[in-house]
C-alpha positions in Angstrom: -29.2 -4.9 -0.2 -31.3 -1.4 1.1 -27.9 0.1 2.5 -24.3 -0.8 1.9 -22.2 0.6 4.7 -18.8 1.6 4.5 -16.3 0.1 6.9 -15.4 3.3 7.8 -18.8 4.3 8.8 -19.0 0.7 11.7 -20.3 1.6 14.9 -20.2 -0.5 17.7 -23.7 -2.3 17.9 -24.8 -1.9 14.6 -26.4 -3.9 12.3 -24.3 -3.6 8.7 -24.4 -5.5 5.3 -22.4 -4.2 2.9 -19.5 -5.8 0.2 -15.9 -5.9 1.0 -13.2 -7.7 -0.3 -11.3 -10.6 2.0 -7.7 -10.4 2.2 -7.5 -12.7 5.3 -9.3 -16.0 5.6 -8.2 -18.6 9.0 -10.0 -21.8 10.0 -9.3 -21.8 13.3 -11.0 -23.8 16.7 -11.7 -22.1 20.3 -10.5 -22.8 23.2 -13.6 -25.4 23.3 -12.8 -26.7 19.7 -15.4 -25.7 17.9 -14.6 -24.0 14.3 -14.4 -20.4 13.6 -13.1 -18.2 10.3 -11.2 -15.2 11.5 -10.8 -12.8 8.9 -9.6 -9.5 7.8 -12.3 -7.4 5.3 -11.7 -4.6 3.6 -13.1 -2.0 1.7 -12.2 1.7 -0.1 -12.5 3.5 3.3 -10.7 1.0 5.7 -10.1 -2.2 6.6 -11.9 -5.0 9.6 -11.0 -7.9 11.7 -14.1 -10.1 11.4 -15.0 -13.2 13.1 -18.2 -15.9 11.9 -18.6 -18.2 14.8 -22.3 -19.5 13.5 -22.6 -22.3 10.4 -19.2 -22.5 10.0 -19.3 -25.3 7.7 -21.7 -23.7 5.6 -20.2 -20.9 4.7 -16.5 -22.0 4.5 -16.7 -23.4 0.9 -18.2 -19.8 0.1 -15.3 -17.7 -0.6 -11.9 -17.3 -0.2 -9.0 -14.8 0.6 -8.7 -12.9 -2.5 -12.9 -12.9 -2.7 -15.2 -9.5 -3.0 -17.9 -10.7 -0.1 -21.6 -9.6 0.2 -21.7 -9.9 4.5 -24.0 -8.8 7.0 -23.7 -8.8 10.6 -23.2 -6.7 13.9 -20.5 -4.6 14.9 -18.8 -5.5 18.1 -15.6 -3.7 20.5 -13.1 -6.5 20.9 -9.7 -5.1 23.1 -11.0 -1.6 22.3 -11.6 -2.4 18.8 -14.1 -3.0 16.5 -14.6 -5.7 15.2 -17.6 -7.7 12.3 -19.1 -10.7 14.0 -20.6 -12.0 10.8 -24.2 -13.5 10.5 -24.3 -14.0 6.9 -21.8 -13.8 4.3 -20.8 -15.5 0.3 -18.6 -14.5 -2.6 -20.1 -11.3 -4.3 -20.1 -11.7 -8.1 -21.4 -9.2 -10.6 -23.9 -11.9 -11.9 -25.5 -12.2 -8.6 -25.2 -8.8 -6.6 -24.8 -6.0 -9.6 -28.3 -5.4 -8.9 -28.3 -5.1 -5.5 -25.2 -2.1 -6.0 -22.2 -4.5 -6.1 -19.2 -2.8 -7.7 -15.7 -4.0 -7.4 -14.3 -0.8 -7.5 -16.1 0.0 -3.8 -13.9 -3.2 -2.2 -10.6 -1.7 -3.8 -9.1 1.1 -1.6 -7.9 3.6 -4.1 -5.7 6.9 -4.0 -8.0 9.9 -3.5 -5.7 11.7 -6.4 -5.9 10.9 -9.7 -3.7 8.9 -11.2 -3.7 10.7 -14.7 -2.2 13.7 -12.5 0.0 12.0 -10.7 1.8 11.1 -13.7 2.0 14.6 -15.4 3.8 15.9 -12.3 6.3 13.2 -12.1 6.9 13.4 -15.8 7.7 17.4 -15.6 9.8 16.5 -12.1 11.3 14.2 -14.5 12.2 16.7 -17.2 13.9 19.1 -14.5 16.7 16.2 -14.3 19.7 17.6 -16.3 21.8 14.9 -16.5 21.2 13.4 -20.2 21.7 9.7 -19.2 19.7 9.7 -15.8 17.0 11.5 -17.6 16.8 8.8 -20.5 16.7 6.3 -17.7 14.1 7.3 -16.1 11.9 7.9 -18.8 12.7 4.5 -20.5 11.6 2.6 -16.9 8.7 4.8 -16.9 7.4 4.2 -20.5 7.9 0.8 -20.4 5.7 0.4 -17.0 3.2 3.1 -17.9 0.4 0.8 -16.9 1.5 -1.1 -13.9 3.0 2.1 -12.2 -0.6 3.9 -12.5 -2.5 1.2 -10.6 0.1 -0.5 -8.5 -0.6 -0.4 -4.9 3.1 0.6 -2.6 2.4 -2.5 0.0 0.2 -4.9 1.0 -1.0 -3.4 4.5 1.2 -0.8 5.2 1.9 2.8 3.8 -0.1 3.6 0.4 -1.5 0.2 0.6 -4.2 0.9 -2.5 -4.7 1.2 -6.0 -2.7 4.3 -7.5 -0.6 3.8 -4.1 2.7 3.6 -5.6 2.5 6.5 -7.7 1.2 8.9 -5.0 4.3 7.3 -3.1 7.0 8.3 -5.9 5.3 11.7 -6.1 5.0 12.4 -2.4 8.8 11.4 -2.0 9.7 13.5 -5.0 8.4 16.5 -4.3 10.1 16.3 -0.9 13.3 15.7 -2.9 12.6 18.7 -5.4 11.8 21.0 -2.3 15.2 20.2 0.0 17.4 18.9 -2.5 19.2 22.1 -3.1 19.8 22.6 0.7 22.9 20.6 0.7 26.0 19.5 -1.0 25.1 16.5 -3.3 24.2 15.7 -6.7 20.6 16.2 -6.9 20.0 14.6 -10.8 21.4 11.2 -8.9 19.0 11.9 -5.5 16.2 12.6 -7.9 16.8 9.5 -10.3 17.2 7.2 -7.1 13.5 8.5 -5.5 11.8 7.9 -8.8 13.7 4.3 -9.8 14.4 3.4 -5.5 10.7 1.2 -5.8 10.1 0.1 -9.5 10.7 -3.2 -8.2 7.2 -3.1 -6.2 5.5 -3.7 -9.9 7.6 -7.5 -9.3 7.0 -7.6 -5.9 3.7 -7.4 -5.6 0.5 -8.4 -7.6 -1.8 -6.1 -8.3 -5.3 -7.3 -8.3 -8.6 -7.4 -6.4 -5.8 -8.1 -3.3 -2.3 -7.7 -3.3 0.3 -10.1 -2.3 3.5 -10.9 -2.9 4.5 -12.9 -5.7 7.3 -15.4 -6.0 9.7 -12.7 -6.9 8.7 -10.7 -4.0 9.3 -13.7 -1.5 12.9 -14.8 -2.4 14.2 -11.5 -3.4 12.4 -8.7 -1.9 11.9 -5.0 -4.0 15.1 -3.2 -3.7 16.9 -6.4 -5.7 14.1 -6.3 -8.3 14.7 -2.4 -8.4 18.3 -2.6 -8.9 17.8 -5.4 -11.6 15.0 -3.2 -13.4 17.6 -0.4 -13.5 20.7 -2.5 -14.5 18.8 -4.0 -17.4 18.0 -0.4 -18.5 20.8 1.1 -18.4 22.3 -1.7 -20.7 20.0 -0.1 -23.3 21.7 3.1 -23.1 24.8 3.5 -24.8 27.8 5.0 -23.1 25.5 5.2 -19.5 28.3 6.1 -17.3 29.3 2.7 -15.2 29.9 4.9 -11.6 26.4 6.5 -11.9 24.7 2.8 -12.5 27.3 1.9 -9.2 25.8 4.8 -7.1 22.0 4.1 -8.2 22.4 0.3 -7.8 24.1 1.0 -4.2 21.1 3.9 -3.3 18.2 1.7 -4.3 20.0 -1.6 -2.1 20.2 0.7 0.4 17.4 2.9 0.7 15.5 1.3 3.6 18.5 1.1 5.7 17.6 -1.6 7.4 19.4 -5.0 8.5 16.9 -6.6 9.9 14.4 -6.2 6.8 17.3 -8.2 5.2 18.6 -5.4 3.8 22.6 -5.9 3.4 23.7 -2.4 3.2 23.2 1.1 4.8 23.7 4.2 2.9 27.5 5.4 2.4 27.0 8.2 0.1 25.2 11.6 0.5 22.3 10.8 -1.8 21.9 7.2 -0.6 21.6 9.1 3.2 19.3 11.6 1.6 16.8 9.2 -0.4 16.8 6.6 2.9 15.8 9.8 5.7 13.1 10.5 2.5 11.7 7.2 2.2 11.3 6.8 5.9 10.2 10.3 6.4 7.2 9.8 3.8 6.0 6.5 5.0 5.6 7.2 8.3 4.1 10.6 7.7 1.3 8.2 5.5 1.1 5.9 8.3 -0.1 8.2 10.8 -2.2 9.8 8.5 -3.5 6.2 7.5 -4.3 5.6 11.2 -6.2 8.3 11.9 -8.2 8.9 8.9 -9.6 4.6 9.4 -9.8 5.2 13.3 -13.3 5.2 14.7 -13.0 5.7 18.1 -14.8 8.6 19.5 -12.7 11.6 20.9 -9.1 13.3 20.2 -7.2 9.8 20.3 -7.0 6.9 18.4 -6.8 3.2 19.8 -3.7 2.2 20.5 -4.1 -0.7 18.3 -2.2 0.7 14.8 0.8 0.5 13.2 2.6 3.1 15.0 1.8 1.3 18.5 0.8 4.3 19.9 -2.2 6.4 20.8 -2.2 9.2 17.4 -3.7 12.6 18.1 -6.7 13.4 15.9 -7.4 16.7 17.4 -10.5 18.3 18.9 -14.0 16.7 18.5 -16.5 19.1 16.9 -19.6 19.3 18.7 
């Protein structure tokens, strides 16, 4: 290939080629009924709706979701946003494309902090618990997850959806905990504990490969379960770990989205629980936002009101 371009470098009416990773693949028919494969590409810098409406049938058998791509095609506006019609496209392999700049690491959107960092701060955030059995908790989940909590994404699409995601996550949350947890009446060792252990269960939740999805686990279960059965089997390890802490954990990590309808069964009823839920939601849609405007493309101060806030986000003044 002469030029790879970004996804987050698409302008309407260009011609691209470039290698991206599918994490949506449809067969679908028109309103006509002729075949189409509606798709969803993405890459380190954002993330494309793509449509091939030409030799359908030949490229089908090409690739899957889950497949790195080599594509090339023009970029269209479709409802105010861009879209890849695709001319030519086939599954990207190191054996065929290395030499033509094909890296998997460029079709894997990663944290722009490094992970190796990442960890040292939450292990010293860590240290600064005082309570001798929430401490050894927390360091016995971390240590035995080292590896997985280093790469693992924090969702699929949504907030810190890349590589390194859910550590950035824990950290962003924690610091916000370190910073405000003095301001009121509660223990801060259990708030602290809660925001490091609340999303452990995301390493059973999700896989974390080329794309992420949700495992089995994920599907009939969901996180915060996985989280509290993470913690509950580590705390077993720990002799004399005081059963009402385990309770108040177990009940903060069930509880920390808040949220019925996400089948959630319970809502905070404690201080910390309120504390680490207001956090939580707080931090993710802070990285939503910031998501959405950093992978808009639209010219001027807005962004398209196609996002995951549903709203137009303001990006501030264009420089001319």
């Amino acid at each position: 290939m002469k030029q790879i371009t970004p996804i987050q470098k698409f302008k309407e009416g260009a011609t691209i080629q470039g290698f991206y990773l599918c994490v949506e693949k449809h067969l679908r028919h028109t309103r006509t009924g002729d075949l189409y494969l509606d798709l969803v590409l993405r890459d380190r810098t954002g993330q494309i709706s793509a449509k091939v409406w030409d030799k359908v049938e030949e490229y089908q058998p090409k690739f899957t979701s889950g497949d790195p791509v080599a594509a090339a095609g023009v970029v269209e506006s479709f409802h105010d946003r861009l879209q890849l019609v695709v001319k030519r496209i086939n599954k990207a392999t190191i054996q065929s494309y290395a030499r033509y700049g094909f890296d998997p690491a460029l079709v894997v959107p990663a944290s722009k902090r490094d992970p190796k960092e990442m960890w040292q701060e939450l292990m010293e955030i860590a240290k600064g618990i005082e309570n001798r059995y929430l401490r050894r908790l927390v360091g016995l989940i971390y240590r035995e997850n080292k590896k997985e909590l280093m790469i693992h994404p924090a969702s699929i699409l949504s907030h810190y959806s890349y590589r390194s995601g859910l550590l950035e996550s824990i950290l962003s949350m924690a610091t916000i905990g370190s910073s405000i947890g003095d301001s009121f009446d509660l223990d801060k060792d259990v708030l602290m504990t809660g925001i490091l252990l609340h999303n452990v269960g995301k390493l059973k939740e999700l896989s974390a490969g080329l794309e992420t999805d949700c495992t089995n686990e994920g599907n009939f279960l969901g996180h915060p379960v996985l989280s509290r059965d993470i913690v509950r089997e580590a705390t077993g390890k720990i002799k004399g770990f005081p059963a009402s802490q385990q309770l108040k954990l177990e009940h903060m990590i069930l509880a920390h989205r808040g949220r019925l309808e996400w089948r959630d069964n319970l809502k905070p009823n404690n201080l910390e629980a309120l504390l680490l839920h207001l956090i939580h939601n707080l931090d993710k849609q802070m990285n939503l936002m910031k998501k959405s405007i950093e992978e808009d493309v639209e010219d001027g101060e807005w962004t398209a009101r196609v996002n995951p806030l549903y709203i137009p986000l303001y990006k501030g003044k264009t420089k001319k």
